[in-house]
N, C-alpha and C positions, 0 to 999 in steps of 0.2 A: 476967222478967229486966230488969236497969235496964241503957238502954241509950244512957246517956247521953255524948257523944263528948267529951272530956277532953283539953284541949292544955292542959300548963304547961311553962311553961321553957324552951320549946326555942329552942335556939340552932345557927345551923349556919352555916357558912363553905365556900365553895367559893374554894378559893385563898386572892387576898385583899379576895374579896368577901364579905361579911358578908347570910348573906340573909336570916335569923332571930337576935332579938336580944332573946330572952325572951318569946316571943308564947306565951300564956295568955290563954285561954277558955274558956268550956264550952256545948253546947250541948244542953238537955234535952230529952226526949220531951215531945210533941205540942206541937214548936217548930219553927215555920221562922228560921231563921238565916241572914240576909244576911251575906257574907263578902266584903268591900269594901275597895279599895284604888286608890290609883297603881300605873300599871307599876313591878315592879322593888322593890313592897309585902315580898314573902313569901308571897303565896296559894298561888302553885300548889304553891310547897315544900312547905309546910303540907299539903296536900291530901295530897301526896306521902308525907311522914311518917305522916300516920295510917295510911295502907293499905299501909305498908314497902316503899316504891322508894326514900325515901333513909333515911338513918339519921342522928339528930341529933348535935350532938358533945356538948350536952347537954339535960336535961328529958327527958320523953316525952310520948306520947301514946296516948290508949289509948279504947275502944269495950268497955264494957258490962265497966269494970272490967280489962280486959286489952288488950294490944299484939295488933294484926292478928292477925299471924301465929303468934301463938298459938294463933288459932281452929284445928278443925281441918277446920272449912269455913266460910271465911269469909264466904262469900257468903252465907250464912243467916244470917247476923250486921248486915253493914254493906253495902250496894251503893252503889257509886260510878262516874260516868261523868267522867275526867279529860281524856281525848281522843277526841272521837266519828269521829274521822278513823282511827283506830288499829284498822284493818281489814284481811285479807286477803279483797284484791276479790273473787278469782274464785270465794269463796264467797258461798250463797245465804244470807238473811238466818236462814231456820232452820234451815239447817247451822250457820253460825253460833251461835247460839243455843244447839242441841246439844250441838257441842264443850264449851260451858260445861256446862251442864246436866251432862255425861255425867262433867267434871271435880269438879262436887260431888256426885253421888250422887242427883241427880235426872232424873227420865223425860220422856219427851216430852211427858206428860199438863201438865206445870207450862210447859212452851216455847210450849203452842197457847195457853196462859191469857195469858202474856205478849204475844207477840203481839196477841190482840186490845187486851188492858189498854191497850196503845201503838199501838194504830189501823195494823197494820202489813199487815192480812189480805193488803190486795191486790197490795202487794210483796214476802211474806215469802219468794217461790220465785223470785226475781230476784236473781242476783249483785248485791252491794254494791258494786261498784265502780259501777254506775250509781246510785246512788243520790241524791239529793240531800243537802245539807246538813243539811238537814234533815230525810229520813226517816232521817241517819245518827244523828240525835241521838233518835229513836224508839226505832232499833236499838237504842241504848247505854240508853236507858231500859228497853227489856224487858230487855236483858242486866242492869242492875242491879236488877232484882224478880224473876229468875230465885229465890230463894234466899226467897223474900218476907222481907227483911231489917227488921228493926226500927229499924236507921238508916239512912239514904243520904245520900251526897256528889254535886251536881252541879257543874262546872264550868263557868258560862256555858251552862245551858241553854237561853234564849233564843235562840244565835247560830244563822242560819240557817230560822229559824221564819217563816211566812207570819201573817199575822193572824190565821189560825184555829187555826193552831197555837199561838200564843201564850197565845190564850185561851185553848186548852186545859191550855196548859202552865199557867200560874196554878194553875186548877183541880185538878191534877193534885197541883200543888205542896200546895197547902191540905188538901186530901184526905188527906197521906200524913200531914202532920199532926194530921189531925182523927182520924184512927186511933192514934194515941198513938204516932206514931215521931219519932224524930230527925231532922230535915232541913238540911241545912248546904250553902248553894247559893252560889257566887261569880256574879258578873257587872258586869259594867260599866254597865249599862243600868239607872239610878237609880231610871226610871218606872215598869218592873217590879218592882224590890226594895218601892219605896211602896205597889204595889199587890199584893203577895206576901207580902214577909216583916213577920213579928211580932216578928222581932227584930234586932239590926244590929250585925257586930262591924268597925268600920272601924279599916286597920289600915294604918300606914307605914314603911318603913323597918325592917323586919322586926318592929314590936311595935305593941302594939292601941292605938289612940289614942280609941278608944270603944267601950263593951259598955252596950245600954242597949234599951230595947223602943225600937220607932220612933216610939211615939206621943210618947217622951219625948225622943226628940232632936229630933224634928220642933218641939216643943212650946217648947222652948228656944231655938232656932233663930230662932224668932216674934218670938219677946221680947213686950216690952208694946207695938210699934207699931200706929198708929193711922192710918188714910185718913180724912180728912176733904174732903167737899165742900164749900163756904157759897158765898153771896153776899155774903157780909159777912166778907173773913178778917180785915181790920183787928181788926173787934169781937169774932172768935169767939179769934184769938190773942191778945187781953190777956186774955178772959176764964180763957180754959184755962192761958194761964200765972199770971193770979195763984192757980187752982188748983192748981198745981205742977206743969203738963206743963211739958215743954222742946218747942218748937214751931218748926218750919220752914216756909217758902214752899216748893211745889215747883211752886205755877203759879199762873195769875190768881184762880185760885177755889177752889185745894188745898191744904191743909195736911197735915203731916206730923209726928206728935207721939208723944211716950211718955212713959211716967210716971204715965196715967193708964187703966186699960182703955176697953174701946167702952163698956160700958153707963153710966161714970161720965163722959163725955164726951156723951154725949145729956142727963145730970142736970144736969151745969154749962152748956152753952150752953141748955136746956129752962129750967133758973131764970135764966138771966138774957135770956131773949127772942131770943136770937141764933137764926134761922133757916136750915137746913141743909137740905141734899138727898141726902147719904149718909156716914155712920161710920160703917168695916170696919176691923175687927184682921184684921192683918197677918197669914197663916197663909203660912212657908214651905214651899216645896219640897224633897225630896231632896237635889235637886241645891246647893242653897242652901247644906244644914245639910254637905253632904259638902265642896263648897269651903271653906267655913271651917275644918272642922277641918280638912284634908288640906292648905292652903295650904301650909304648911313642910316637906311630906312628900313633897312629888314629885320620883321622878328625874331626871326629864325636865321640861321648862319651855320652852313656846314661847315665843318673843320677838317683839315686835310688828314688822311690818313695815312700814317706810315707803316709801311708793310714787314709785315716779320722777315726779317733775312735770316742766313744759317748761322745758327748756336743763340737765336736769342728765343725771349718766352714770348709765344704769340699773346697771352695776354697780359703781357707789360708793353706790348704796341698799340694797346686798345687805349 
């Protein structure tokens, strides 16, 4: 069964707020899919619509060829964790569990599997309200492999996670992918999508402002920039400019150039004797290539603050 998660078109308004405004993507098996945005993007809606808690006013969306709630257990289809807060405490984690289970048609044979799957052994017979954050998002993980689903939806599954958990979560992530399913995971946390996801749909203002593997926005992002060391920038900047870099000072002994890659910048200062002590192409980060595009996408925009100095009123710097 191809199960591959399908958003086109969709548009949705609450009032006269516009929260989706054509967002279209897709996300195929044995893909992780980073789902990235400013607050106030469209993610969670999104998230929302694929699994029918809201309904769009247009487009659709659809898992393995069909709308959610078409399935007629859907958890064998798609698992998604939207809210891992979205508990009644005073159940135990595999009562918990259960209830689900017992609302699609499976045993408690498939609830002991998850559990361990989600490292939950030692708290699964402990009410949820004590739980932490983060074994609440364990929880929400076996609850969405209850159904061993071909796709899954996470929301910010990092939040909450210890450094072992993290790592694990990666893992965990890559895995479901490496089995041939669907994985479509939101987060705010750039360093984990870098080191997670193989694919990136960054999106603002309720529509996608990128669909692209990471390697290729990462790659972009880079551009052709160049770190250069010398002792000699006088000499090393005419020579790389009469090779057509455009070149800048960024300190006593560092240039800053593009136009040219690294290995062609060892060739032109190597033939004309100029001696150096390091030339690195520039490789951005996540966080780099997501500011750039999302600059004109954000709801919110903090504003700089300037700080009282002496003799002035602290609040005429507010």
């Amino acid at each position: 069964m191809d199960t591959t998660i399908e958003v086109s078109g969709l548009r949705k308004r609450f009032g006269t707020t516009v929260a989706l405004d054509g967002m279209t993507f897709t996300v195929a098996p044995g893909q992780v899919a980073g789902f990235v945005g400013p607050n106030g993007a469209g993610k969670s809606t999104t998230l929302r619509v694929i699994v029918g808690l809201d309904a769009p006013d247009e487009g659709h969306a659809l898992v393995g060829g069909r709308p959610y709630r078409s399935w007629r257990r859907p958890l064998t289809v798609v698992g998604s964790v939207l809210d891992a807060g979205a508990l009644q405490p005073s159940r135990t984690g595999r009562n918990h569990l259960l209830w689900l289970a017992h609302s699609q048609g499976l045993g408690a044979g498939r609830v002991d599997a998850v559990i361990g799957q989600a490292g939950l052994q030692s708290a699964a017979r402990r009410r949820v309200g004590g739980y932490s954050l983060g074994m609440r998002q364990r929880l929400g993980i076996a609850s969405a492999m209850l159904g061993d689903p071909p796709a899954v939806m996470f929301d910010e599954p990092f939040n909450g996670m210890d450094p072992e958990g993290i790592i694990w979560m990666r893992g965990f992530l890559r895995s479901l992918a490496a089995q041939g399913r669907a994985v479509l995971m939101s987060s705010h946390l750039m360093s984990e999508l870098q080191d997670t996801a193989d694919h990136l749909v960054i999106v603002g203002r309720g529509r996608v402002i990128a669909d692209a593997s990471t390697a290729d926005l990462l790659a972009a992002a880079s551009g052709d920039r160049v770190t250069l060391r010398t002792a000699a920038p006088a000499q090393a900047a005419a020579v790389l400019q009469g090779a057509g870099a455009a070149v800048a000072v960024t300190g006593p002994d560092a240039l800053s150039l593009s136009g040219l890659t690294a290995e062609k910048v060892v060739m032109v200062l190597s033939e004309n004797a100029v001696a150096f002590s390091e030339v690195a192409a520039h490789r951005a980060s996540l966080e780099e290539a997501y500011l750039e595009l999302t600059r004109d996408a954000a709801e919110y925009r903090a504003q700089p603050v300037t700080p009282a100095g002496p003799g002035r009123d602290p609040e005429a710097a507010r």
